[in-house]
N, C-alpha and C positions, 0 to 999 in steps of 0.2 A: 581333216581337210582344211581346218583352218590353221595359217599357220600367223604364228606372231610377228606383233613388227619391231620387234628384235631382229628375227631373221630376213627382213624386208632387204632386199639390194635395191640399191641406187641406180642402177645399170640398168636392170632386167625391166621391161613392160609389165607393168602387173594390173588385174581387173580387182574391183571390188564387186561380191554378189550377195543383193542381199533378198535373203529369204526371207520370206511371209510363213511361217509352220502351219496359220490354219487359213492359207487358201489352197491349200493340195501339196505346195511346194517343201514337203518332208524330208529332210536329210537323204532317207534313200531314193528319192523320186527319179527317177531313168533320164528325165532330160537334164536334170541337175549332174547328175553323174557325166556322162555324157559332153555336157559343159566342160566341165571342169577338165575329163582327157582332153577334149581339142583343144584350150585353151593350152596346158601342157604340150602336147604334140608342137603346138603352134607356137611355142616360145617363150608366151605369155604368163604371167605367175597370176592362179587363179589364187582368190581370198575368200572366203566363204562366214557369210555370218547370218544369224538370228538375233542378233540382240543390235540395233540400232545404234544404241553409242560406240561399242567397240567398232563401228564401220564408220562413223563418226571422227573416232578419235585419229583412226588410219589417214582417211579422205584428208582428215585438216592437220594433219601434221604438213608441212611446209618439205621435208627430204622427202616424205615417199611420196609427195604429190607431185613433184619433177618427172616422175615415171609413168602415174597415175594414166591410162589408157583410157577407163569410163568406169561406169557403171552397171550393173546387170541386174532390174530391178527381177525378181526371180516371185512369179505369184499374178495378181490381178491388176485390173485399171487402178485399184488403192492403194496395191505396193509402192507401181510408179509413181503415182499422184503423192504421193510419202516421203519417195525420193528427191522427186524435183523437188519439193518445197523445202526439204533440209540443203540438198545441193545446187541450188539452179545455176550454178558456172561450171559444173560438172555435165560431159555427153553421156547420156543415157540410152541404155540399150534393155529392152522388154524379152524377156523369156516368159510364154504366155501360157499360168498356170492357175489362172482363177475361171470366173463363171461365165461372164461375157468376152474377156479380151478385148472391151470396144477398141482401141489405139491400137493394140496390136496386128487387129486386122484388117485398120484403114491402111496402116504402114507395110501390111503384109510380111508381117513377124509370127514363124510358125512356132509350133510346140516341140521345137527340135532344138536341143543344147547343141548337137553339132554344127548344125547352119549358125544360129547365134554365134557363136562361136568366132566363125568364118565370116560374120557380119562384121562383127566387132573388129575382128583384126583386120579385114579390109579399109575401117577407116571411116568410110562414108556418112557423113551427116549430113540432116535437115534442120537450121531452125525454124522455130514452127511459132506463128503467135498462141499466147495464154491469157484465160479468163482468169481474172483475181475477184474474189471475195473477202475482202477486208485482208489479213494476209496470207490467204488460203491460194494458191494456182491453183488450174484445173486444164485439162488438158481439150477433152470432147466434150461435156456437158452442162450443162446445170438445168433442175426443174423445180418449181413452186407449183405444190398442189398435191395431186394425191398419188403421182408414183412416189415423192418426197416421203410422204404418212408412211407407206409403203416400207420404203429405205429405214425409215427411221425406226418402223416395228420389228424389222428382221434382225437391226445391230445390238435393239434393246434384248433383244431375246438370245442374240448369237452365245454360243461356244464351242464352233468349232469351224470347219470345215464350210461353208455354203455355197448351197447346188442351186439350179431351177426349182428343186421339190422343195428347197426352202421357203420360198416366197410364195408357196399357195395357201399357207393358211393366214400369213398377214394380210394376204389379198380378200383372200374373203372374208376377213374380219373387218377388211377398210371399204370395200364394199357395203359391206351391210352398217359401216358406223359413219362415215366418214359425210362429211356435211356440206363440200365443196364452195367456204368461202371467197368469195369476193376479193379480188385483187387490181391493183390500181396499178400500172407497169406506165412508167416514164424513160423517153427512148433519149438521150443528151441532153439537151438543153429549149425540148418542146415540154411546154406547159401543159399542156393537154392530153391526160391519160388515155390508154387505153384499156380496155376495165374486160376483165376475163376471169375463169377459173382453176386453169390449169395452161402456166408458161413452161416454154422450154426454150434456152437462151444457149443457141449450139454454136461451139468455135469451129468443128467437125461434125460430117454430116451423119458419125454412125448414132446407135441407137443401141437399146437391147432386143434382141429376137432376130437382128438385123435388121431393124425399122430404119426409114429416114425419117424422121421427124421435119428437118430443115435440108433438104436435098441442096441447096445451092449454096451450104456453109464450106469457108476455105479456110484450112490454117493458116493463109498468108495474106491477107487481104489485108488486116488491119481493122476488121470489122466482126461483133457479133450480129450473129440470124439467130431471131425471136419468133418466136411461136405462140400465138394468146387463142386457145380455146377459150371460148368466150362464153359457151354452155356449161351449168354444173348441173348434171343429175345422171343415178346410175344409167339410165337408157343415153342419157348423150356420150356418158364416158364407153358405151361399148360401142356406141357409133362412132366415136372417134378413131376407137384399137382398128376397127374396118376399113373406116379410111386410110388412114396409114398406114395401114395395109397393104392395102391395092394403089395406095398412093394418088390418094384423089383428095386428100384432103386441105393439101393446098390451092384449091380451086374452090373450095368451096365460103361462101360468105361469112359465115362465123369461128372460120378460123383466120384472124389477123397476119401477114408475115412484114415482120418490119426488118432493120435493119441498125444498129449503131456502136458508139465505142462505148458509150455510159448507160447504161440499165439499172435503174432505180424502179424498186418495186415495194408499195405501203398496202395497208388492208385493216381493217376494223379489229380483228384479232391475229393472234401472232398465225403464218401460217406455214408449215415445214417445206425448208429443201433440202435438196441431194446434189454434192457435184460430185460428179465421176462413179457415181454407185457408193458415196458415201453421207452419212447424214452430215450436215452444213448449218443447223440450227434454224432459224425460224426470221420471219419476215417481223421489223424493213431491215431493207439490204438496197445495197451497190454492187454493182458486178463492174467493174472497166476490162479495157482491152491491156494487154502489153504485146508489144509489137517484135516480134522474130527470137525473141527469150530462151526458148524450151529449143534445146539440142539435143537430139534423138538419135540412133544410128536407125540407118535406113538397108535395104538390100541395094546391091549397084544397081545402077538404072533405074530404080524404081521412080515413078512420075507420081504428082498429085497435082 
């Protein structure tokens, strides 16, 4: 199903898809397949790959990129988050085959290669602004603190496939060890921190579990929503999960909601993030905005 770009025509619309092997998205997986007929049916010359350079070398060839239709990051929020950052003048279209799909189901992108499909050839795009971390995009998220630990214990450990059941036992080994440092979060160009244990700095309002962390985050505003839990200890971290829950927690006094383009965040020792459900390395850090960047395909009509 992969075919070479020798035999690439200059004519035809062709997609590039690329697959993630250990987020679910295995050569025989049903929506890949599936893709790939409508995509035929539809006209379209589907390209299939695992190996990142060879989709690479396709995309930045100059002839078959006349033709070049998008992309189909095929896998999780990390596949995408993988693709924009090698393609960001490339439109990107999400086949959602990891653990959360957060993007995929703000955007309301199912687990169905047929509709993708039909997505993609109908055209439709949004661009969306993106969080940068030095030169990392991100699309929905970033956190410092201890979902970060978290992230960063499951990838130390990963080989293969990760589920929900993957992250209960990082969880409770971050629970029982995890120390909940001090962090200093500077919002643009105000001097005066605000001092918390666990930020979440959302360009999008999703979450994992379907949480909102930051309810009133918009991909087009031009602006990130900041979140400073300002409590570290295991009883405030399960009062947190509760509020956010039931979604009370931005009401309440010791969780901060701020607002800006530039987030600068320092701390006495290094202390780990995650953007997008991937590890990001460790504090200090800047996050900026970039403004309407990130081109998605969307279903018709769809509003945000």
């Amino acid at each position: 199903m992969n075919d070479s770009a020798e035999n690439q025509t200059i004519d035809l619309p062709w997609v590039a898809i690329q697959r993630n092997p250990r987020s679910g998205a295995g050569l025989q997986a049903k929506p890949i397949r599936d893709l790939i007929a409508e995509f035929r049916r539809l006209g379209i010359r589907p390209r299939l790959y695992s190996k990142r350079e060879e989709l690479d070398k396709a995309v930045n060839d100059p002839i078959a990129r006349e033709s070049l239709k998008g992309i189909v990051a095929a896998g999780g929020d990390g596949t995408l988050l993988d693709v924009m950052n090698r393609h960001p003048n490339v439109p990107v279209a999400i086949l959602p085959l990891g653990t959360e799909n957060l993007c995929a189901k703000y955007l309301g992108m199912k687990r169905d290669g047929k509709e993708i499909a039909n997505v993609v050839a109908e055209g439709e795009t949004v661009r969306f602004d993106v969080g940068r971390l030095g030169t990392q995009r991100f699309m929905v998220m970033a956190s410092v603190g201890f979902d970060a630990s978290v992230i960063h214990s499951v990838h130390a450990a990963r080989k293969g496939h990760i589920s929900r059941w993957t992250y209960l036992k990082p969880i409770s080994v971050c629970l029982a060890k995890y120390r909940y440092p001090k962090v200093k979060v500077f919002i643009d160009d105000d001097p005066e921190p605000t001092v918390g244990s666990l930020v979440v700095i959302a360009n999008l309002p999703s979450y994992a579990l379907g949480l909102k962390v930051a309810s009133s985050a918009r991909g087009d505003d031009g602006l990130l929503d900041v979140r400073v839990m300002q409590r570290g200890s295991l009883f405030h971290m399960f009062r947190y999960l509760g509020l956010i829950y039931y979604r009370w927690h931005e009401q309440v006094r010791d969780v901060i909601s701020l607002k800006g383009k530039r987030i600068r965040i320092e701390s006495e020792e290094p202390v780990p993030i995650q953007i997008d459900g991937d590890p990001a390395g460790f504090t200090p850090i800047e996050i900026n905005i970039e403004t309407n960047v990130g081109e998605l395909f969307v279903p018709r009509g769809r509003k945000f």
